[in-house]
PDB file of N, CA, C and O in Angstrom:
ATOM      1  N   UNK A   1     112.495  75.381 111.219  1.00  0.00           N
ATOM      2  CA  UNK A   1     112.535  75.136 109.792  1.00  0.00           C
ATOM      3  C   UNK A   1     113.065  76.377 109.081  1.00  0.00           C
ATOM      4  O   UNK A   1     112.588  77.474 109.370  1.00  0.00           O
ATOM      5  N   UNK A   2     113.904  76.276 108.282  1.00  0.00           N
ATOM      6  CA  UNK A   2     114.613  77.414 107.602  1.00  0.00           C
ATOM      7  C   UNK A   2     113.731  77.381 106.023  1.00  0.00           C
ATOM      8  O   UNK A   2     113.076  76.500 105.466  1.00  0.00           O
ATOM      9  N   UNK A   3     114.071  78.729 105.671  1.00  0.00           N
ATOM     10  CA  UNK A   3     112.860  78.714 104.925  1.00  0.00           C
ATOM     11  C   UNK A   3     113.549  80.077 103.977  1.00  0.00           C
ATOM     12  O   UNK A   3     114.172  80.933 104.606  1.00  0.00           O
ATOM     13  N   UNK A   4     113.412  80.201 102.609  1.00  0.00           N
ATOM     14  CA  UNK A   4     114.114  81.623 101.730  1.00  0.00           C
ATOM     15  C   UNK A   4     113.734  82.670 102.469  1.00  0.00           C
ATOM     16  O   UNK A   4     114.666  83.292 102.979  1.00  0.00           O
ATOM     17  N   UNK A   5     112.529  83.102 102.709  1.00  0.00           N
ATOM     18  CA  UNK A   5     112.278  84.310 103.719  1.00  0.00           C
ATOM     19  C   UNK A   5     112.815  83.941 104.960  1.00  0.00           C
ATOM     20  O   UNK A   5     111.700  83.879 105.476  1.00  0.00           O
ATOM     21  N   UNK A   6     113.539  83.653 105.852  1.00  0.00           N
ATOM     22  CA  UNK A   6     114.267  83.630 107.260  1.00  0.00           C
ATOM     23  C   UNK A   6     115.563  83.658 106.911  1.00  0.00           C
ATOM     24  O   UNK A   6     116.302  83.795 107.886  1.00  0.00           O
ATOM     25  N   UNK A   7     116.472  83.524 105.186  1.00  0.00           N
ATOM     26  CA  UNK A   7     117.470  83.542 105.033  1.00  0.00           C
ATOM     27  C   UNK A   7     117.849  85.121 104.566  1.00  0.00           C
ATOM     28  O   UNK A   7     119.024  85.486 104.534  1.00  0.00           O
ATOM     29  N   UNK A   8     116.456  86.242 104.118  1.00  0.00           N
ATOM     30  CA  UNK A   8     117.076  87.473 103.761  1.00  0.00           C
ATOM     31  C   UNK A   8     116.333  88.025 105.486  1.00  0.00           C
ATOM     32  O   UNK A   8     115.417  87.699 106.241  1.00  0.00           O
ATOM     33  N   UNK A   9     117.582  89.155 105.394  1.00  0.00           N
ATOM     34  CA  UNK A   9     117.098  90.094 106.717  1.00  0.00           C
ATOM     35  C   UNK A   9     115.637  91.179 106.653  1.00  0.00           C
ATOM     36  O   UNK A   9     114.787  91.413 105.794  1.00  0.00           O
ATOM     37  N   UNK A  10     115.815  91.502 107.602  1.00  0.00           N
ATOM     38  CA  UNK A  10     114.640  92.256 108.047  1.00  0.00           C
ATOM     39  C   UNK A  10     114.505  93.487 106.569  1.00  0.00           C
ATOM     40  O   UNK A  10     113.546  93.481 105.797  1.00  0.00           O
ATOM     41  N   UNK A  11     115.487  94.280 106.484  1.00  0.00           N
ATOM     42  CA  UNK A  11     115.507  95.146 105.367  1.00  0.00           C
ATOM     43  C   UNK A  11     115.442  94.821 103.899  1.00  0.00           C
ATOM     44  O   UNK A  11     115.148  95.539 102.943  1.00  0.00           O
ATOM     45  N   UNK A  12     115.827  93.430 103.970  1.00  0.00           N
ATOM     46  CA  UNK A  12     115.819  92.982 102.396  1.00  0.00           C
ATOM     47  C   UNK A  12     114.979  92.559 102.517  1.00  0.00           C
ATOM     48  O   UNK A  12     114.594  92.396 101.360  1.00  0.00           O
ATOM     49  N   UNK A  13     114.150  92.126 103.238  1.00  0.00           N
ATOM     50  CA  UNK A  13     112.382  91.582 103.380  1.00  0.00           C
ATOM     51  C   UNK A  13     111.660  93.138 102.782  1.00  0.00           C
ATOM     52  O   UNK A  13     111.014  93.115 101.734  1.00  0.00           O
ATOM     53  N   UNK A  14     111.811  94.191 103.408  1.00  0.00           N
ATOM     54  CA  UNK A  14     111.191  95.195 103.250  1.00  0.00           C
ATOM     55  C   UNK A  14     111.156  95.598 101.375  1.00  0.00           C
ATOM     56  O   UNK A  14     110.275  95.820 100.544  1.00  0.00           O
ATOM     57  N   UNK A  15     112.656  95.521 101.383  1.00  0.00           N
ATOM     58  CA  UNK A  15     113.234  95.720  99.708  1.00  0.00           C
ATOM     59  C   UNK A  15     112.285  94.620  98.782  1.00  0.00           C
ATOM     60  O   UNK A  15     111.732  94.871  97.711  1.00  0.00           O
ATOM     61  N   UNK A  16     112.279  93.443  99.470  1.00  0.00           N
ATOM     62  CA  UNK A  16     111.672  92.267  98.213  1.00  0.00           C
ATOM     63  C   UNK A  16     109.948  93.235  98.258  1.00  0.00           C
ATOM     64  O   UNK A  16     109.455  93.853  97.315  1.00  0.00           O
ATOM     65  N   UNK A  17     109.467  93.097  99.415  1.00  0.00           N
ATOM     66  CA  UNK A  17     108.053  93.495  99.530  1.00  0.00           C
ATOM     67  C   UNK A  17     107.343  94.385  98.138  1.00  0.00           C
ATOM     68  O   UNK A  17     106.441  94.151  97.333  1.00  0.00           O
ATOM     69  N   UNK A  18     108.650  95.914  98.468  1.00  0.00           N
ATOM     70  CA  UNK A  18     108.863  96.927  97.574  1.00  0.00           C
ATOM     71  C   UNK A  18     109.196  96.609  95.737  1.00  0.00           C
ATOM     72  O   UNK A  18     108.763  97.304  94.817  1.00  0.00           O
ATOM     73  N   UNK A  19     109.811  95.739  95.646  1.00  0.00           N
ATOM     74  CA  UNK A  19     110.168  95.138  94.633  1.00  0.00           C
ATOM     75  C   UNK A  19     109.049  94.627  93.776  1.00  0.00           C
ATOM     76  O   UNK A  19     108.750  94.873  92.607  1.00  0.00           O
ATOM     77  N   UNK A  20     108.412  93.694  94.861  1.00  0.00           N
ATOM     78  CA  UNK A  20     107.052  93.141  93.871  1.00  0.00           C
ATOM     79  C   UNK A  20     105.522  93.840  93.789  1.00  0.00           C
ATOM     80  O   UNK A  20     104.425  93.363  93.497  1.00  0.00           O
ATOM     81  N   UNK A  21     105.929  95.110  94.158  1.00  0.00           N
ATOM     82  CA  UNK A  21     105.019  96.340  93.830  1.00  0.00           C
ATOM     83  C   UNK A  21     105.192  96.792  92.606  1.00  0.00           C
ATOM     84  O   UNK A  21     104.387  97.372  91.877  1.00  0.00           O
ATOM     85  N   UNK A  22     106.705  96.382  92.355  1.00  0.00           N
ATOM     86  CA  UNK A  22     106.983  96.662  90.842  1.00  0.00           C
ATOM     87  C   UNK A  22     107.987  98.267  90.662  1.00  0.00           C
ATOM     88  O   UNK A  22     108.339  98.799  89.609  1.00  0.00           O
ATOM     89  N   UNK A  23     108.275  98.777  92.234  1.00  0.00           N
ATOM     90  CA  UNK A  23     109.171  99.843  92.760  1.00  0.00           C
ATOM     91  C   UNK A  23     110.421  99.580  91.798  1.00  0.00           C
ATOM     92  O   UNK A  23     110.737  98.426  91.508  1.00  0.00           O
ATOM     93  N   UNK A  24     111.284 100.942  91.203  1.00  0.00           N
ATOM     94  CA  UNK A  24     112.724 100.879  90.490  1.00  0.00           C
ATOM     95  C   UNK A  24     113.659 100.696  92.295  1.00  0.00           C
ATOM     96  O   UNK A  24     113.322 100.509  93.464  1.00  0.00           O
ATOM     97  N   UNK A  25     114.709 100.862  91.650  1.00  0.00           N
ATOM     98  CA  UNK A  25     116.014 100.964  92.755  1.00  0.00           C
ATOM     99  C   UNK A  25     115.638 102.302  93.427  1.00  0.00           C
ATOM    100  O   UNK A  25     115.593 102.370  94.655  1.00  0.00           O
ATOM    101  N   UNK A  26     115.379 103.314  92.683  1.00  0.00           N
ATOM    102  CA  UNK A  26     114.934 104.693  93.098  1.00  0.00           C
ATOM    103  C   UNK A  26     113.906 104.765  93.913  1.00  0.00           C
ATOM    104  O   UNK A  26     114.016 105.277  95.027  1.00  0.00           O
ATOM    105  N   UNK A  27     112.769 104.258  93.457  1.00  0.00           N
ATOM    106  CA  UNK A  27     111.607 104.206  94.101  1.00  0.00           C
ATOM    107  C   UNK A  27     111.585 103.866  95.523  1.00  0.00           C
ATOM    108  O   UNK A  27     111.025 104.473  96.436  1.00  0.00           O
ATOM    109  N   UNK A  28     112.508 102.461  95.576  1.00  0.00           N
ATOM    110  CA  UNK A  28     112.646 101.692  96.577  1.00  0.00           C
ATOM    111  C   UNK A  28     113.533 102.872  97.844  1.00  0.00           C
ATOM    112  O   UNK A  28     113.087 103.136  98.961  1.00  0.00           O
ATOM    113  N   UNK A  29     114.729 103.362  97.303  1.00  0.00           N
ATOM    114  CA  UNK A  29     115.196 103.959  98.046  1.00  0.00           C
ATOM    115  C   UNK A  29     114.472 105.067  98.485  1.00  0.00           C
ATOM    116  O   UNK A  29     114.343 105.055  99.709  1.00  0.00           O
ATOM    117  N   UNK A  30     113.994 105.944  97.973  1.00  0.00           N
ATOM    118  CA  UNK A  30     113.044 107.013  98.694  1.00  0.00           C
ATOM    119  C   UNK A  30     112.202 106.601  99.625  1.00  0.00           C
ATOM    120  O   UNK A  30     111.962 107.118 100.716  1.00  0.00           O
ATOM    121  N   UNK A  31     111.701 105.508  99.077  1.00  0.00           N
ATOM    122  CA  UNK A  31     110.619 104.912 100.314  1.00  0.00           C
ATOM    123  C   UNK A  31     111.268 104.819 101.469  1.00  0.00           C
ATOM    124  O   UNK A  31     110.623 105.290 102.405  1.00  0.00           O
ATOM    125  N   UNK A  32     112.792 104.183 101.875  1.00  0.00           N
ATOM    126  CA  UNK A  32     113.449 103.414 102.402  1.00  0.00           C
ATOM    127  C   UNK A  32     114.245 104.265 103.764  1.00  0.00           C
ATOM    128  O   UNK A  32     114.590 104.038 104.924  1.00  0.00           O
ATOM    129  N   UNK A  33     114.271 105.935 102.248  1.00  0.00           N
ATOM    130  CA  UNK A  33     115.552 106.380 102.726  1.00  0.00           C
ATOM    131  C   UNK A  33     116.709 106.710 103.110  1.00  0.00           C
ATOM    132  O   UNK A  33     117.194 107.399 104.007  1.00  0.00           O
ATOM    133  N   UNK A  34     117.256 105.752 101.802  1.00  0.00           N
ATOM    134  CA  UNK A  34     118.044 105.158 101.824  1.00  0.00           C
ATOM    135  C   UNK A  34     118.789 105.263 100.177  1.00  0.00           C
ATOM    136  O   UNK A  34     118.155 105.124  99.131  1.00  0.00           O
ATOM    137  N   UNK A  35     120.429 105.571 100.296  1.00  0.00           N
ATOM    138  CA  UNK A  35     120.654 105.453  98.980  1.00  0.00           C
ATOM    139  C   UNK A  35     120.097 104.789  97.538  1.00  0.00           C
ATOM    140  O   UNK A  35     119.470 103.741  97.689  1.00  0.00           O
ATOM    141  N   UNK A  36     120.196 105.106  96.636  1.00  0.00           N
ATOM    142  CA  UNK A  36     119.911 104.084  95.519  1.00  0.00           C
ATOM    143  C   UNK A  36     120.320 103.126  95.424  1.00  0.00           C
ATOM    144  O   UNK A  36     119.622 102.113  95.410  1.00  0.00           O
ATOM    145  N   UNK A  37     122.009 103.128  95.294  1.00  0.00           N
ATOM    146  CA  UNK A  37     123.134 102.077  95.433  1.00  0.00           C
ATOM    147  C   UNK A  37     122.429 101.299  95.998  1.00  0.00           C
ATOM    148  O   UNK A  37     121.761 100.374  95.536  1.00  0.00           O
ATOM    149  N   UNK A  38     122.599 101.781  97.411  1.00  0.00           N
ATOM    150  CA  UNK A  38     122.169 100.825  98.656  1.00  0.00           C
ATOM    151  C   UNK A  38     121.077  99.959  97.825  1.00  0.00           C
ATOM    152  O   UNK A  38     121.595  98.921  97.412  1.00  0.00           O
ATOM    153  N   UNK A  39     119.961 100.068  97.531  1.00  0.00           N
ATOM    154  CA  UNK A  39     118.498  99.954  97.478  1.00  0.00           C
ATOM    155  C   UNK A  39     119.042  98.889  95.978  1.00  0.00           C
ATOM    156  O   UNK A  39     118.248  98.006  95.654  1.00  0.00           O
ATOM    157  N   UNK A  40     119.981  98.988  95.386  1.00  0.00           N
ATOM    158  CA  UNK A  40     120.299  98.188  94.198  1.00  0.00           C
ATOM    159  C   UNK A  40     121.375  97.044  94.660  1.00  0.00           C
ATOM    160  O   UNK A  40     121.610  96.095  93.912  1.00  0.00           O
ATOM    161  N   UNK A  41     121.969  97.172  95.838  1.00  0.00           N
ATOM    162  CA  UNK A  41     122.808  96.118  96.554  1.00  0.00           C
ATOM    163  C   UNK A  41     121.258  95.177  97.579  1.00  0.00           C
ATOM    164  O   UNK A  41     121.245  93.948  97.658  1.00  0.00           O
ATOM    165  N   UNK A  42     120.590  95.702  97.968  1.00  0.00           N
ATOM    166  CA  UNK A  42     119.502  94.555  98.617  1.00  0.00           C
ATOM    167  C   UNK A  42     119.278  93.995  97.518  1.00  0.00           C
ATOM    168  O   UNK A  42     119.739  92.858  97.427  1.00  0.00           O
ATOM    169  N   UNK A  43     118.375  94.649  96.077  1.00  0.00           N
ATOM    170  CA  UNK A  43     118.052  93.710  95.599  1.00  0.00           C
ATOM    171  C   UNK A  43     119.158  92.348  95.066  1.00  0.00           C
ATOM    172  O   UNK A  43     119.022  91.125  95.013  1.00  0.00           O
ATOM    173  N   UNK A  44     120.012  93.084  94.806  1.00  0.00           N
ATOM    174  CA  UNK A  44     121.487  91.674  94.326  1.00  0.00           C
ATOM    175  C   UNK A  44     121.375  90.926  95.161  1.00  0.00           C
ATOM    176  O   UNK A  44     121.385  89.717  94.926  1.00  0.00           O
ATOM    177  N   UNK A  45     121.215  91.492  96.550  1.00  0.00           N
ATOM    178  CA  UNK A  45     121.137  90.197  97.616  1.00  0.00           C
ATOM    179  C   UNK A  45     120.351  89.318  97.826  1.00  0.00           C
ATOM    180  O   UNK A  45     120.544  88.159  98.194  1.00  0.00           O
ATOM    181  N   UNK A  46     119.153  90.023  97.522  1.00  0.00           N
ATOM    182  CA  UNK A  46     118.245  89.168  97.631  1.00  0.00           C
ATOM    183  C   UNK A  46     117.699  88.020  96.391  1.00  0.00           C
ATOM    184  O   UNK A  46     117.245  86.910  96.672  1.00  0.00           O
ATOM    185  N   UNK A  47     117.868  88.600  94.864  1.00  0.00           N
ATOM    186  CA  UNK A  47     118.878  87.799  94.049  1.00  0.00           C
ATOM    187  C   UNK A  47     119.641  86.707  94.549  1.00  0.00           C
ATOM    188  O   UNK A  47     118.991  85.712  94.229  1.00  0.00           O
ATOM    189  N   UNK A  48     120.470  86.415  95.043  1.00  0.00           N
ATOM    190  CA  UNK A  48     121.898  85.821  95.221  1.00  0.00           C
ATOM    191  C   UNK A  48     121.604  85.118  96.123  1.00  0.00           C
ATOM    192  O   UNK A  48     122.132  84.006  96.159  1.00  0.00           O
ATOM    193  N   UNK A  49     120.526  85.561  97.321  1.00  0.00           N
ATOM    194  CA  UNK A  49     120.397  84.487  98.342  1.00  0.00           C
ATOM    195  C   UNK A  49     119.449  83.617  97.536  1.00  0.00           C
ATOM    196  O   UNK A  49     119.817  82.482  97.234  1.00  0.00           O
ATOM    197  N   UNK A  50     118.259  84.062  97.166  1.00  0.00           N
ATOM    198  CA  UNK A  50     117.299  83.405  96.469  1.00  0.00           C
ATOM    199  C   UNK A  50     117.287  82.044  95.277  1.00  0.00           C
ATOM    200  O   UNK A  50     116.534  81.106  95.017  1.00  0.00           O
ATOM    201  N   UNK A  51     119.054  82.773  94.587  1.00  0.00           N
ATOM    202  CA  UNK A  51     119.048  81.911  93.609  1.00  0.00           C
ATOM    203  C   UNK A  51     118.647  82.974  92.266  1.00  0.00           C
ATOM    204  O   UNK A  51     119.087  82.348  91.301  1.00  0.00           O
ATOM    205  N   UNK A  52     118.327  83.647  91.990  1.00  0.00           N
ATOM    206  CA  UNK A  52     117.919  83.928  91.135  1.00  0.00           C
ATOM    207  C   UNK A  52     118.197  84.961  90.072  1.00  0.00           C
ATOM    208  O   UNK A  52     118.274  86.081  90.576  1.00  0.00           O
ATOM    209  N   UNK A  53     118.412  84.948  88.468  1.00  0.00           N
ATOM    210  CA  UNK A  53     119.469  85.678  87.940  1.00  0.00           C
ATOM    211  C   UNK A  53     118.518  87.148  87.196  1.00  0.00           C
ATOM    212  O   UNK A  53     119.071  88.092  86.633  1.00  0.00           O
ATOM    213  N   UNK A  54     117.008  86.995  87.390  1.00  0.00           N
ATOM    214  CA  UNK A  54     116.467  88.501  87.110  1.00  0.00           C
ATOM    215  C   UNK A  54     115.927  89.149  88.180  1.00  0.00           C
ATOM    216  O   UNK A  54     115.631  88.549  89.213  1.00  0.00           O
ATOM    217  N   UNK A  55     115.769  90.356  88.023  1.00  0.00           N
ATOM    218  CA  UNK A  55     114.765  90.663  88.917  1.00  0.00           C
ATOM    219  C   UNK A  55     113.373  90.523  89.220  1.00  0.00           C
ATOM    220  O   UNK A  55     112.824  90.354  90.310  1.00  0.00           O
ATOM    221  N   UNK A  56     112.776  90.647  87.778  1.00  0.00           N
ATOM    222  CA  UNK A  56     111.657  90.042  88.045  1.00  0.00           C
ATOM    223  C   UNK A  56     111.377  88.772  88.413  1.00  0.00           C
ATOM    224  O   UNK A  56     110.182  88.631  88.673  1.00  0.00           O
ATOM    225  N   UNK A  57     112.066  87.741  88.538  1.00  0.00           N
ATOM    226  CA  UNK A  57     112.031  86.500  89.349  1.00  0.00           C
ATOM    227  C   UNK A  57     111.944  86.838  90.503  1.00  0.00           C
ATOM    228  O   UNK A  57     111.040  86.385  91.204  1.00  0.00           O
ATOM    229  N   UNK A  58     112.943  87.793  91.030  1.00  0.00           N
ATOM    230  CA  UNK A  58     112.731  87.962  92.741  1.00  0.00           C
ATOM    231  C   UNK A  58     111.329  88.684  93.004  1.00  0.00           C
ATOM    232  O   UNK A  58     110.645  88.546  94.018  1.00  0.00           O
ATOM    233  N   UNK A  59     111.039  89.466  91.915  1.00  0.00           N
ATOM    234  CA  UNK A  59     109.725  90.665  92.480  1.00  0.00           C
ATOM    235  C   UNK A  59     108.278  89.321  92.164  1.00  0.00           C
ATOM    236  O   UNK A  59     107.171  89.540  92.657  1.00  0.00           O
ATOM    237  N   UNK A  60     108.491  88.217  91.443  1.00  0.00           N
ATOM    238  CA  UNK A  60     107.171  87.652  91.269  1.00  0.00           C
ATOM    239  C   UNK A  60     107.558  86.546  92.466  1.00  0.00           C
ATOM    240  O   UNK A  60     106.501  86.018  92.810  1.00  0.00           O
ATOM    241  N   UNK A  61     108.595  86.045  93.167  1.00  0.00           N
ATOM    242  CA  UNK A  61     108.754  85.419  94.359  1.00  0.00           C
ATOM    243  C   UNK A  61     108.225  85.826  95.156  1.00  0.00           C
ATOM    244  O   UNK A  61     107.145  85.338  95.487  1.00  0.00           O
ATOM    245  N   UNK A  62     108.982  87.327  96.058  1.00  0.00           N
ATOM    246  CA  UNK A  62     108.044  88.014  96.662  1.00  0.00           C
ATOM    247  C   UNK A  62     106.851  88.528  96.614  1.00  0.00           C
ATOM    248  O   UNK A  62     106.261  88.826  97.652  1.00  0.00           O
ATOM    249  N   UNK A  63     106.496  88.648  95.811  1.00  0.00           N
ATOM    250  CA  UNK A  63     104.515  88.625  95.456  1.00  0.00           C
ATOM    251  C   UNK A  63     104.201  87.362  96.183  1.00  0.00           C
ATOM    252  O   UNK A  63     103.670  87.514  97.283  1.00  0.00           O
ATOM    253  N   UNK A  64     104.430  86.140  95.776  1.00  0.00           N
ATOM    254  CA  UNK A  64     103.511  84.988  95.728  1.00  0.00           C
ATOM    255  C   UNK A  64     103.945  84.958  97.886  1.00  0.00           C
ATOM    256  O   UNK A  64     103.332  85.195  98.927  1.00  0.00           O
ATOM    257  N   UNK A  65     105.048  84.607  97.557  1.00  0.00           N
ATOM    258  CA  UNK A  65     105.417  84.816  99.478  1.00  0.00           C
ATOM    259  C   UNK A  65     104.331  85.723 100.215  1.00  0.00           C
ATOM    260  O   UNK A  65     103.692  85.368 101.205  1.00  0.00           O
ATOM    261  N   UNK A  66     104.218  87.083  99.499  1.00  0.00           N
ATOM    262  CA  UNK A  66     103.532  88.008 100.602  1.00  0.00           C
ATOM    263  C   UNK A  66     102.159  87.205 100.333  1.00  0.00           C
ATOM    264  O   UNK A  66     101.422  87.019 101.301  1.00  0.00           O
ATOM    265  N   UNK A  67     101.849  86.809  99.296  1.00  0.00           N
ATOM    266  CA  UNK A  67     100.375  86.261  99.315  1.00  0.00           C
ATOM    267  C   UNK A  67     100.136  85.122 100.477  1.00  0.00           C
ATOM    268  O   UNK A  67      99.226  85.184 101.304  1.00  0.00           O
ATOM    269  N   UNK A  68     101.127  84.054 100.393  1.00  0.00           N
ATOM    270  CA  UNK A  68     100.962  82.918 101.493  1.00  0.00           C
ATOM    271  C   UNK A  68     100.847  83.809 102.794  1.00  0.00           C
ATOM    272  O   UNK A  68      99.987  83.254 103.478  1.00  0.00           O
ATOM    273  N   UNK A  69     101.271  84.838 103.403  1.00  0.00           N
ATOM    274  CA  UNK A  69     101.636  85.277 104.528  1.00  0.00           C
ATOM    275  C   UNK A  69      99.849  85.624 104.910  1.00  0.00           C
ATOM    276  O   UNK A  69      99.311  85.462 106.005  1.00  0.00           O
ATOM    277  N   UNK A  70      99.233  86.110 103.694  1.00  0.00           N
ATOM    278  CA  UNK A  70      98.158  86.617 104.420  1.00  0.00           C
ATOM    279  C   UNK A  70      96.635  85.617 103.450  1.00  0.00           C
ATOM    280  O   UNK A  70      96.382  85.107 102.358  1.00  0.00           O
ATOM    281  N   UNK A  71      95.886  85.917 105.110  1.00  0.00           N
ATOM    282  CA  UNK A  71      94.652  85.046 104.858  1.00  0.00           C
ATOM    283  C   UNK A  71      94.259  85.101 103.511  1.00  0.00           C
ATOM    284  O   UNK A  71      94.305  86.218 102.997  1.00  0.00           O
ATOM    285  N   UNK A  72      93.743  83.812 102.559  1.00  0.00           N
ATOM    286  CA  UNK A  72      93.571  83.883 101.542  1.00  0.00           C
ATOM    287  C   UNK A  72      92.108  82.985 101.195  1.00  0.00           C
ATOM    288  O   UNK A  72      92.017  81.946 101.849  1.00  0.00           O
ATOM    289  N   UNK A  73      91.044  83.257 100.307  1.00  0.00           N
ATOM    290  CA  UNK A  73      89.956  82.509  99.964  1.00  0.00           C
ATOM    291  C   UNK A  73      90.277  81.076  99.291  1.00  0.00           C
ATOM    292  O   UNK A  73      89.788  79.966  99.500  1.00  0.00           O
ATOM    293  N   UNK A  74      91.366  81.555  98.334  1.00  0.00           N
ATOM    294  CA  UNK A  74      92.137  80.559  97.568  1.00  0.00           C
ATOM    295  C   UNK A  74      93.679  80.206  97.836  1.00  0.00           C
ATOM    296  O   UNK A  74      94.439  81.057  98.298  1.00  0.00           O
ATOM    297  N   UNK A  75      94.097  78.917  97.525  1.00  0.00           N
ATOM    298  CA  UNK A  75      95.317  78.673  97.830  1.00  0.00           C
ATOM    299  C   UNK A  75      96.371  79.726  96.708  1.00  0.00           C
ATOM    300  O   UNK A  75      95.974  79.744  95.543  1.00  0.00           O
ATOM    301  N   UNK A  76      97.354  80.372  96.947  1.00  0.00           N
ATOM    302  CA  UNK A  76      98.032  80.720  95.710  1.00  0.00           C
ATOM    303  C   UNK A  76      98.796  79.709  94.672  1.00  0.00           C
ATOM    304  O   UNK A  76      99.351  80.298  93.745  1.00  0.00           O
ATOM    305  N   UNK A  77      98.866  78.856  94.674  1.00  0.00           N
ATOM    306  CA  UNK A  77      99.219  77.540  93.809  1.00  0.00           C
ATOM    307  C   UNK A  77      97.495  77.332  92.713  1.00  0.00           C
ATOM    308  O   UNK A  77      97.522  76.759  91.624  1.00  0.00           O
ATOM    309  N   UNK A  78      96.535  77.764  93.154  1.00  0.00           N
ATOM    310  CA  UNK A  78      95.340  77.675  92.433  1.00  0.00           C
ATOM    311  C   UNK A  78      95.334  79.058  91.677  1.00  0.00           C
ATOM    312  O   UNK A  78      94.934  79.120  90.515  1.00  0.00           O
ATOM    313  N   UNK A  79      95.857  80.344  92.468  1.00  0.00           N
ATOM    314  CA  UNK A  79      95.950  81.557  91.413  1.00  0.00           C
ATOM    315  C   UNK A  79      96.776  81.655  90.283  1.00  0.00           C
ATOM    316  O   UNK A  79      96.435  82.334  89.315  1.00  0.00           O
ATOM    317  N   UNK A  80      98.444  80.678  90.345  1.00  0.00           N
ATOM    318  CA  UNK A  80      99.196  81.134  89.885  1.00  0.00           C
ATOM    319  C   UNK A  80      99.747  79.808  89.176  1.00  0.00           C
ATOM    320  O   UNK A  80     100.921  79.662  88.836  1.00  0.00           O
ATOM    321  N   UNK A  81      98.887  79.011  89.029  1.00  0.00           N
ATOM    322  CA  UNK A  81      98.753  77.541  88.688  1.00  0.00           C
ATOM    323  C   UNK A  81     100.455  76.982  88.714  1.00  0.00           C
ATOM    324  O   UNK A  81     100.999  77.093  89.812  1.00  0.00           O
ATOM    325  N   UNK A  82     101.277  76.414  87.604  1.00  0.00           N
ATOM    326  CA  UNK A  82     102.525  76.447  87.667  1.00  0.00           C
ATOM    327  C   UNK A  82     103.397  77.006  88.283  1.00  0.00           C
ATOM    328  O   UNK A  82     104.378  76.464  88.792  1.00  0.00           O
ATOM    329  N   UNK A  83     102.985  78.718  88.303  1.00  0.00           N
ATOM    330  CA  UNK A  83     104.184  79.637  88.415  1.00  0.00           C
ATOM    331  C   UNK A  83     105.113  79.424  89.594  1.00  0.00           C
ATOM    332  O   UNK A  83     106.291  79.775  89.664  1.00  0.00           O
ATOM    333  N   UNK A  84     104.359  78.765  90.550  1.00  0.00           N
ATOM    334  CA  UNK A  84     104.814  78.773  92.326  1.00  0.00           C
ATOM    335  C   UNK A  84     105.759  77.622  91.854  1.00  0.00           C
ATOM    336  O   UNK A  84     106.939  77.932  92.018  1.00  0.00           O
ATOM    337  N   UNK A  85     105.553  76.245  91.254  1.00  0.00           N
ATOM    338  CA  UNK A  85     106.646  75.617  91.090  1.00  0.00           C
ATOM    339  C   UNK A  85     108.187  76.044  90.740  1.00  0.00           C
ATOM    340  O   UNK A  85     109.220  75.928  91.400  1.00  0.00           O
ATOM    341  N   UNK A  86     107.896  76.668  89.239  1.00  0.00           N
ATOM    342  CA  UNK A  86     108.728  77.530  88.539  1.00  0.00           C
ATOM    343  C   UNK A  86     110.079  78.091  89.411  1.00  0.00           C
ATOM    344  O   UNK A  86     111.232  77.901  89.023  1.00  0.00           O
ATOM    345  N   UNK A  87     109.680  78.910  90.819  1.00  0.00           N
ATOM    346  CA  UNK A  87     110.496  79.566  91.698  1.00  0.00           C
ATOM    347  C   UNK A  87     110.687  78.690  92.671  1.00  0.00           C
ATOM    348  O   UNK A  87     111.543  78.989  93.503  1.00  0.00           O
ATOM    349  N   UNK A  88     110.151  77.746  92.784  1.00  0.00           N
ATOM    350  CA  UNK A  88     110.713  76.733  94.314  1.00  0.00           C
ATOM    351  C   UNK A  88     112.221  76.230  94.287  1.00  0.00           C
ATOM    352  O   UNK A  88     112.670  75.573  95.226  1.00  0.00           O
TER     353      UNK A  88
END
């Protein structure tokens, strides 16, 4: 099953992660090690694969994603009532 996370790579996974920490292009790259540029071309990508024309769309995507990934008390569709539709 193909799925938005299996369509960005391993590094732009890392970049979205970083992103919905709320990290600049800068931020991201220091962490990364990696140019700024660079660190401002993942996010476009990940943008562009996603569909999506802000950034904060991609950084509240990747939030809700990393949430499904890990064990949760509550479903995230019950935390974030609408919002999960919103980005599907």
């Amino acid at each position: 099953m193909k799925t938005a996370t299996s369509e960005l790579t391993r590094r732009e996974r890392e970049v979205a992660t970083l992103l919905a920490q709320g990290l600049t292009n800068r931020q991201i790259a220091e962490k990364l090690f990696i140019a700024e540029r660079t660190a401002e071309h993942h996010v476009e990508q990940i943008r562009y694969k996603l569909g999506f024309h802000t950034r904060s769309q991609a950084a509240v995507w990747a939030a809700i994603a990393e949430t499904q990934l890990q064990p949760q008390a509550h479903p995230p569709a019950l935390r974030y009532g609408n919002a999960w539709r919103c980005w599907q």
